[in-house]
N, C-alpha and C positions, 0 to 999 in steps of 0.2 A: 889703790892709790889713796894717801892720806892727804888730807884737803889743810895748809897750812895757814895758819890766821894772817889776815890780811895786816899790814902796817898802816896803820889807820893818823891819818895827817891830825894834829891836836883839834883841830877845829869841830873834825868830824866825829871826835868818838864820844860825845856826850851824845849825840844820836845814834850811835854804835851800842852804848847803854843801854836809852830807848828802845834800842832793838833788839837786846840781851830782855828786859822785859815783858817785850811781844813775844820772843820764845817761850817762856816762862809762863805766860793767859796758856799760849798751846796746850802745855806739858798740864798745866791743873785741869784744863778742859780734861787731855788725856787721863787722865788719875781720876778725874772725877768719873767719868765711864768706867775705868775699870774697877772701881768700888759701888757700882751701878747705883750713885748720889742722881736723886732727883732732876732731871733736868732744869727746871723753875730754877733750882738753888744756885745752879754754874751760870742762868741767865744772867741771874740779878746781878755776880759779879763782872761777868762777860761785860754786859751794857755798862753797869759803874767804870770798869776798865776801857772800854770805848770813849767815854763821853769825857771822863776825866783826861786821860793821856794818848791815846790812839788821835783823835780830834786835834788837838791841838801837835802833837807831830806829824799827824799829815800836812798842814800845813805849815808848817816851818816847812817840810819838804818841798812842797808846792811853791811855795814863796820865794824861798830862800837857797836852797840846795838844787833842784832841778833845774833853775832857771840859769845855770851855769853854760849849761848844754843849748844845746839851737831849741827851739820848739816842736823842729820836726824828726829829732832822733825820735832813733826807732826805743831805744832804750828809756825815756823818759816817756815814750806814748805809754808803753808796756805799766809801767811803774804807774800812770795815771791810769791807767785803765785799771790795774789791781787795787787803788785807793776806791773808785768807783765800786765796784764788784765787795769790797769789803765793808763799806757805809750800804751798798743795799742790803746786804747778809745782815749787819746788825741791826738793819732796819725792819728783816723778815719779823712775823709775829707768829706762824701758820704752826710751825712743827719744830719744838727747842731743839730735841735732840736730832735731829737732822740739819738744822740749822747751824747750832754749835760743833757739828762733825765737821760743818762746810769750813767756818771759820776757822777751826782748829788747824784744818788741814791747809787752807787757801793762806792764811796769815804765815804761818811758818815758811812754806815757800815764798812770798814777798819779801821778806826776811830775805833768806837766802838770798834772793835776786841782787834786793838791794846792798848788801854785804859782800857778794860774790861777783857782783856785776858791773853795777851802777855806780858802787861807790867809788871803783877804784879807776874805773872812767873819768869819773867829776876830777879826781884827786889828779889826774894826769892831764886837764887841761886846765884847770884852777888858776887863777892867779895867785901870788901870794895876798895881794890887797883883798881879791873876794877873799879867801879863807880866815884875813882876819874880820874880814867885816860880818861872815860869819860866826866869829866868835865873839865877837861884837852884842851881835843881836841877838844870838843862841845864850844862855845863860840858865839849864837846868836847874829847877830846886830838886832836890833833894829826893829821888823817887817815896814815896807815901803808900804801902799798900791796902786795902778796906780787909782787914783780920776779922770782922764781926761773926764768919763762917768762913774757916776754912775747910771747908770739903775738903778740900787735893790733901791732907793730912792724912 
């Protein structure tokens, strides 16, 4: 069964980007394991990638995007509970390369979640005013990535 890309409402796909992005941390963690790169080396950009962009979309999420839905969907619990569980992960300091497997693997399904699930939830009870007042306040620069090391090459 081929899985069709979602019609993503204007509002929403500058965070659909963001989310093309978090794919992308995945896939260089992945690359980076299989060129067996250092762990230390995928940390420092994992966490640079955390702190810069990760942090600041989860909360646009939190704020701005979830708060569309009641507080007690089951589908916004879920989504905060994998923001939780993804700031402890890049909080871990014990074991990178166990650590960065968790993330690699936990981030991409959130991903999915929210792209397959969540978003198109929000989109189908939306007002049109929320969506532009998301667009409003949402206003991407320009994604920036840290090239200083790329491993995943």
């Amino acid at each position: 069964m081929e899985i069709k890309p979602q019609k993503r409402h204007k509002a929403l796909q500058p965070l659909s980007r963001e989310h093309h992005h978090g794919l992308l941390l995945s896939w260089k963690i992945r690359s980076g394991f299989s060129k067996n790169i250092e762990p230390k080396r995928m940390r420092i950009y994992a966490d640079w990638f955390f702190k810069t962009h990760l942090i600041p979309h989860f909360k646009m999420e939190e704020t701005h995007i979830f708060t569309i839905l009641e507080n007690d969907n089951e589908l916004v619990k879920k989504a905060l509970a994998d923001h939780r569980r993804l700031k402890r992960l890049f909080a871990e300091t014990e074991d990178d390369a166990k650590t960065l497997s968790k993330i690699e693997e936990e981030l991409e399904q959130h991903i999915r979640f929210e792209e397959r699930i969540l978003f198109p939830e929000i989109q189908k009870v939306a007002t049109e005013a929320q969506m532009l007042q998301i667009e409003e306040i949402h206003n991407p620069e320009s994604f920036e990535d840290k090239l200083d090391d790329e491993f995943w090459r």
